[in-house]
C-alpha positions as CSV (number, residue, x, y, z in Angstrom):
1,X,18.6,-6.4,-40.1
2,X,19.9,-3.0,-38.3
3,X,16.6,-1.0,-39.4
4,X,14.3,-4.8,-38.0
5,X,15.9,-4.3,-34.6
6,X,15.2,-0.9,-34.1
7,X,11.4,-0.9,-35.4
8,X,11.5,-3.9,-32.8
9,X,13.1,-1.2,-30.1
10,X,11.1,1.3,-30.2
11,X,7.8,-0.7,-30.9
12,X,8.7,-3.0,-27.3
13,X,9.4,0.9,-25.6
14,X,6.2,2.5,-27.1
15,X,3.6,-1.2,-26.1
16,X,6.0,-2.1,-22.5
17,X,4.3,1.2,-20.3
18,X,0.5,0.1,-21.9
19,X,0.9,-3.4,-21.4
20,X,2.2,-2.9,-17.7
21,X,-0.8,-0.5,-16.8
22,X,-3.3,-3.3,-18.3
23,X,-2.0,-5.9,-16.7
24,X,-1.6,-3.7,-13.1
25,X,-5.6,-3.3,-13.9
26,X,-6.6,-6.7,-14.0
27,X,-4.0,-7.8,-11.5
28,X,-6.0,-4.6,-8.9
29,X,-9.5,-5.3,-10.4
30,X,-9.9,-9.3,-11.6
31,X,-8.8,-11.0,-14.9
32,X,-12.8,-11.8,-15.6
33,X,-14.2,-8.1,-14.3
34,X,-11.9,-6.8,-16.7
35,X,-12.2,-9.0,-19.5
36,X,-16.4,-8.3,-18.8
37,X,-15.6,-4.5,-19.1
38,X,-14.2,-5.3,-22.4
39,X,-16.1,-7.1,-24.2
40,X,-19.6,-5.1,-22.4
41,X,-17.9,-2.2,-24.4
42,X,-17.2,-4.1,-27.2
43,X,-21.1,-5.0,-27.3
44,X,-22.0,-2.1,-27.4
45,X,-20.0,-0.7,-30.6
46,X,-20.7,-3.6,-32.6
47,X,-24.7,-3.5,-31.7
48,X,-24.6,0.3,-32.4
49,X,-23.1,-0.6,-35.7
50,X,-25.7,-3.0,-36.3
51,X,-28.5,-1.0,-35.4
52,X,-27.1,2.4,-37.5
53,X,-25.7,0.5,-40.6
54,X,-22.5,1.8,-40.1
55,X,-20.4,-0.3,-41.7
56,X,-17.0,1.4,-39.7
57,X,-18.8,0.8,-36.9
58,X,-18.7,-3.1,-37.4
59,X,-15.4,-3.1,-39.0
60,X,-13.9,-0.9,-35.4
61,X,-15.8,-3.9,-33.9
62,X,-14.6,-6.6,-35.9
63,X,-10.9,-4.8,-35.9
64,X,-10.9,-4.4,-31.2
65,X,-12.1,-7.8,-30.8
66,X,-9.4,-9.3,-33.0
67,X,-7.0,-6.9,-30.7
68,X,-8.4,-8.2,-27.5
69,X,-7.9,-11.3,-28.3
70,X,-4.4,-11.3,-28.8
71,X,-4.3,-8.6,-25.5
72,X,-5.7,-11.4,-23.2
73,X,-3.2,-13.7,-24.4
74,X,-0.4,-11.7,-24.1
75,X,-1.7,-10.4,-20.6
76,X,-2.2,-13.7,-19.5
77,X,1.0,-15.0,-20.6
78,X,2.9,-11.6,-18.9
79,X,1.3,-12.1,-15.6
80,X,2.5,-15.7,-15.6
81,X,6.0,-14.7,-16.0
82,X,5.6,-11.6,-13.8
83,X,4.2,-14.0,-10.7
84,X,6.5,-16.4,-11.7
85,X,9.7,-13.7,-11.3
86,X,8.1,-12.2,-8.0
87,X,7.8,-15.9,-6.6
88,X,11.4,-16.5,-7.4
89,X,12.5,-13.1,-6.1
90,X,11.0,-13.6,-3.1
91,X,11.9,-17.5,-2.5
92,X,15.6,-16.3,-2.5
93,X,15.0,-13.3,-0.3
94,X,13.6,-15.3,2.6
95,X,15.8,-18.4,1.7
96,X,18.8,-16.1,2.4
97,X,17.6,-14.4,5.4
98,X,16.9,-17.8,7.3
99,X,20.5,-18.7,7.0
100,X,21.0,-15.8,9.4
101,X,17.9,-15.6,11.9
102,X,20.3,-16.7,14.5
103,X,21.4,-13.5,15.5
104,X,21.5,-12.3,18.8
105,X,22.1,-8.8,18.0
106,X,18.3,-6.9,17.4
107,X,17.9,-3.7,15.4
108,X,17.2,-0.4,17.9
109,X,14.5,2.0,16.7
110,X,15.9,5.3,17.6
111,X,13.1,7.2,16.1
112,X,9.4,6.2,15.1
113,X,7.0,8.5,13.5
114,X,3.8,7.9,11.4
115,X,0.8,10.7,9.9
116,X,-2.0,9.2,8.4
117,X,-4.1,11.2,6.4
118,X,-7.6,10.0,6.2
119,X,-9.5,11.3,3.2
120,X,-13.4,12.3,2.9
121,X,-14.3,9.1,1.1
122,X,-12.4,7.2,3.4
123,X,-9.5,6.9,1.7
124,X,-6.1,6.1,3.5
125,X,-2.8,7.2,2.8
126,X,0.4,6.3,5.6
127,X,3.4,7.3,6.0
128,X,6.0,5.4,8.2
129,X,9.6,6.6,9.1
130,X,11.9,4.4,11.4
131,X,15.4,6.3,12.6
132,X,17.8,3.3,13.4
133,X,20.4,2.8,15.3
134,X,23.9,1.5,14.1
135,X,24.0,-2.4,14.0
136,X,27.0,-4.8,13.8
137,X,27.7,-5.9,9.8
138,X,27.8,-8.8,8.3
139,X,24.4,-9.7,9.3
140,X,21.5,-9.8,6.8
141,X,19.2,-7.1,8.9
142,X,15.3,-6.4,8.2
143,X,12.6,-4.4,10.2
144,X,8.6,-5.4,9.8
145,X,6.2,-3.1,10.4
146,X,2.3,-3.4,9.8
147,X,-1.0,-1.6,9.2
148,X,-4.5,-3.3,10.4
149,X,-7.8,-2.2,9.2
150,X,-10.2,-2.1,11.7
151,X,-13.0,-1.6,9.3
152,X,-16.5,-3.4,10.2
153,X,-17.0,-4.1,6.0
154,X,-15.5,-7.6,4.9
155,X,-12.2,-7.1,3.0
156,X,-12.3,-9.2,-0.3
157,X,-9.1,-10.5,-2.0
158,X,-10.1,-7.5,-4.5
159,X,-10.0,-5.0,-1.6
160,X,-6.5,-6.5,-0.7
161,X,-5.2,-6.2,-4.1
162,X,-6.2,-2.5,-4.4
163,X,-3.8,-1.8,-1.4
164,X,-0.2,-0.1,-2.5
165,X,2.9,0.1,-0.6
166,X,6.4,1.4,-1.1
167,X,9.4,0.6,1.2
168,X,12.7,3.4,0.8
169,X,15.9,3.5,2.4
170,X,18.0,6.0,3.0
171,X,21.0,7.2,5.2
172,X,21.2,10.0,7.8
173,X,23.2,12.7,5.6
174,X,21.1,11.9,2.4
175,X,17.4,11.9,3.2
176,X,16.4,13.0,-0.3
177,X,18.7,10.3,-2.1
178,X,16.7,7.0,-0.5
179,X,16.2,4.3,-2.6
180,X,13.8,1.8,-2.8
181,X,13.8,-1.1,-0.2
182,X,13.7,-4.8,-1.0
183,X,10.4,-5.5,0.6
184,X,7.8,-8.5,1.2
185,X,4.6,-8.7,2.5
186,X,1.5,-11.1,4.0
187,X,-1.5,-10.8,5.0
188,X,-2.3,-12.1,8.6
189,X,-5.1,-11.4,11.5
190,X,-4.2,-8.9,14.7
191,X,-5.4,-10.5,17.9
192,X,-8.5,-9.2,17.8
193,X,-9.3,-11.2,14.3
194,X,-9.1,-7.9,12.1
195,X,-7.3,-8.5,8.5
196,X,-3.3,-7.1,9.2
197,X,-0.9,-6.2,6.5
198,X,2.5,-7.5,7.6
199,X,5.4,-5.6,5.3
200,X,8.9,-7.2,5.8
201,X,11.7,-4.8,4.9
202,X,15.1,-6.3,4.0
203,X,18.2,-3.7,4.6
204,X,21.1,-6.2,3.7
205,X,24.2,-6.7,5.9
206,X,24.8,-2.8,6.8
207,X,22.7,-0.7,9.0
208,X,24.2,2.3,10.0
209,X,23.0,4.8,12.9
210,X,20.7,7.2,11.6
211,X,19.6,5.2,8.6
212,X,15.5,5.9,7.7
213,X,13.5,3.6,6.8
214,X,10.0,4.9,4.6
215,X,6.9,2.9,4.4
216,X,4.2,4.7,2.4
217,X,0.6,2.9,2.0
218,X,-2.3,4.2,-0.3
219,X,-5.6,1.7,1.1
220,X,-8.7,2.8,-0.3
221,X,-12.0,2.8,1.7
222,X,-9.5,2.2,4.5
223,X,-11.6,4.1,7.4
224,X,-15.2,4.7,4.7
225,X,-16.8,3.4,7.8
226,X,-15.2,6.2,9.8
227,X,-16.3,8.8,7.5
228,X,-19.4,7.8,6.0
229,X,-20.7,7.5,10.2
230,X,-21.3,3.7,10.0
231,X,-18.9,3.1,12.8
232,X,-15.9,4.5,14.8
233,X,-12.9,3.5,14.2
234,X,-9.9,3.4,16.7
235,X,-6.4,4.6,15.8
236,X,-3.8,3.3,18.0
237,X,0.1,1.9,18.3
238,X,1.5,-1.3,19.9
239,X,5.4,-2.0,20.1
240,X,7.1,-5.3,20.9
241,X,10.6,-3.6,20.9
242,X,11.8,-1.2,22.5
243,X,11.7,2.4,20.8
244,X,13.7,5.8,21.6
245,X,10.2,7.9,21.2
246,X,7.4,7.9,18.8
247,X,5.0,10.7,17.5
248,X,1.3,9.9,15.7
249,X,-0.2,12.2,14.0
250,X,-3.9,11.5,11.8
251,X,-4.8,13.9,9.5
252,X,-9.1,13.9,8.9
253,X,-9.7,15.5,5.5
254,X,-12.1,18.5,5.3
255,X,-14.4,17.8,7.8
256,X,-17.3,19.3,7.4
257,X,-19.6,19.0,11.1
258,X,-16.7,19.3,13.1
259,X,-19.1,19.5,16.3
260,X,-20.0,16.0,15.0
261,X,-16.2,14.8,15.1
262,X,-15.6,13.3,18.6
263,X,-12.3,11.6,19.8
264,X,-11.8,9.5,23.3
265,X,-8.7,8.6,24.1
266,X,-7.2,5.2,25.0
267,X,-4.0,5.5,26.9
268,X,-2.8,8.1,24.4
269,X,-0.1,10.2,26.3
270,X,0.1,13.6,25.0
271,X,-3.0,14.0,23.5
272,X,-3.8,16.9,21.4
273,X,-6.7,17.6,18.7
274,X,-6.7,21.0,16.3
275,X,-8.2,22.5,13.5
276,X,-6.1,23.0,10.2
277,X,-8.5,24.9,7.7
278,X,-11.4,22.7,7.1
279,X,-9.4,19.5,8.6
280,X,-8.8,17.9,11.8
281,X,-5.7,17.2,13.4
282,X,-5.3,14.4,16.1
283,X,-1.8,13.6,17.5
284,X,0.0,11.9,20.4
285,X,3.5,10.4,21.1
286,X,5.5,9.2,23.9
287,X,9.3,8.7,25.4
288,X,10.4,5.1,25.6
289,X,6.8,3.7,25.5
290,X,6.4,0.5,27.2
291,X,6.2,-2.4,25.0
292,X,3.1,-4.6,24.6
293,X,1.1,-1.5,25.9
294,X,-1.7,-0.4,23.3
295,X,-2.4,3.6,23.0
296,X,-4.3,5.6,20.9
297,X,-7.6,6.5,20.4
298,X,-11.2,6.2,19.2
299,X,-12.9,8.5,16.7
300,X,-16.3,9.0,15.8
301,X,-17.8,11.3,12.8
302,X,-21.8,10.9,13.2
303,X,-23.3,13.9,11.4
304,X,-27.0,12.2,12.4
């Protein structure tokens, strides 16, 4: 019985990590892309093996469709219970939280600061910190922040599912020990119609001054437009509470025509562009920027 449970141990530790990266594959790339990939390559082994009279061709054929087979069930079972867990998780975050959206008592950004480095291909990946100030306990606190693609290519449900983000919190004396941040997210429109990631952070009953809040996103094909010269893109900020100071700073990715890299700006205060090495730096920030005031700017890489 002893020697069972332990061949069960180590067999659950050894299949959990390969099953989780499966099922994040078809969760990123669709259930029925996937399962096409699969049996496409599956095809192909088994006609090769036809073809060749191999006869371990056919029996490796025979033998990985018997094993995706039981795969897809088991994925499809796991992603049941791993939506069904994330549904309940989140039900009892925001059920929670609205017993105390009374308050009175707002949380004060002290600091906001954001780099965004924008790959070759187009490829996006953010960094948000938020400095707070202290706030009274007792109350369930949480901060939302968002990110809006201002691409001119459609964004399928695909393209939404490829997007990763990662909330941390941590306190003023121990900016290396953060941990991770109970976080949820929708998916909404900016005014101007443009697909917005909404990311809701929850901090719990205790905010103390100083505390940093991390938001890291990795979008793919985030600004391709940008960098492929379809369109230009703008990169700007908006804030609806107030906020102690802010810095932006964009980071384009070895850019190759740099004579073909223009940048207007758009109510940015402290504008400044520079070379690093083969990129392109573009920052701005502000003191106690008014709220409901966009700034930022508009850049444009046309190598034609």
């Amino acid at each position: 019985m002893g020697a069972g449970s332990e061949i069960r141990r180590i067999v659950s530790r050894r299949l959990a990590p390969l099953v989780a990266e499966l099922e994040e594959h078809v969760f990123r790339y669709g259930y029925f892309r996937s399962l096409a990939g699969a049996l496409a390559s599956l095809g192909t082994v088994g006609l090769l093996g036809q073809v060749l009279g191999l006869t371990w061709l056919r029996v490796t054929f025979a033998t990985l469709a018997a094993g995706l087979f039981v795969l897809v069930s088991a994925l499809s079972f796991a992603g049941t219970q791993r939506l069904r867990g994330k549904l309940d998780h989140i039900e009892q975050l925001l059920h929670t939280y609205a017993n105390h959206m009374h308050s009175s008592s707002p949380l004060s950004v002290r600091e906001w600061r954001q780099e965004v480095v924008i790959e070759e291909n187009g490829d996006a990946h953010c960094r948000r910190d938020l400095v707070l100030d202290a706030a009274s306990n007792g109350t369930l606190r949480y901060v939302s922040v968002n990110l809006v693609y201002y691409g001119t290519t459609r964004l399928t449900n695909r393209d939404r599912r490829k997007v990763r983000c990662r909330a941390y919190h941590a306190g003023e004396d121990n900016a290396d020990e953060r941990t991770r941040a109970n976080a949820t997210s929708v998916w909404t429109f900016a005014q101007g119609g443009k697909p917005k990631l909404e990311i809701y952070i929850h901090l719990g009953p205790v905010v103390q001054a100083g505390d940093l809040i991390t938001v890291e996103w990795d979008w793919p094909g985030y600004s391709a437009d940008l960098m492929n010269g379809t369109a230009p893109e703008g990169f700007d900020v908006l804030f609806n509470k107030e906020i102690g100071k802010f810095e932006h700073r964009v980071v384009f990715r070895n850019i190759r025509v740099p004579a073909a890299f223009k940048v207007r700006n758009q109510g940015a205060q402290n504008l400044q562009r520079h070379r690093l090495g083969q990129d392109i730096v573009v920052e701005f920030s502000a003191e106690a920027p008014e709220m409901d005031t966009r700034m930022g700017f508009i850049a444009d890489y046309s190598q034609s």
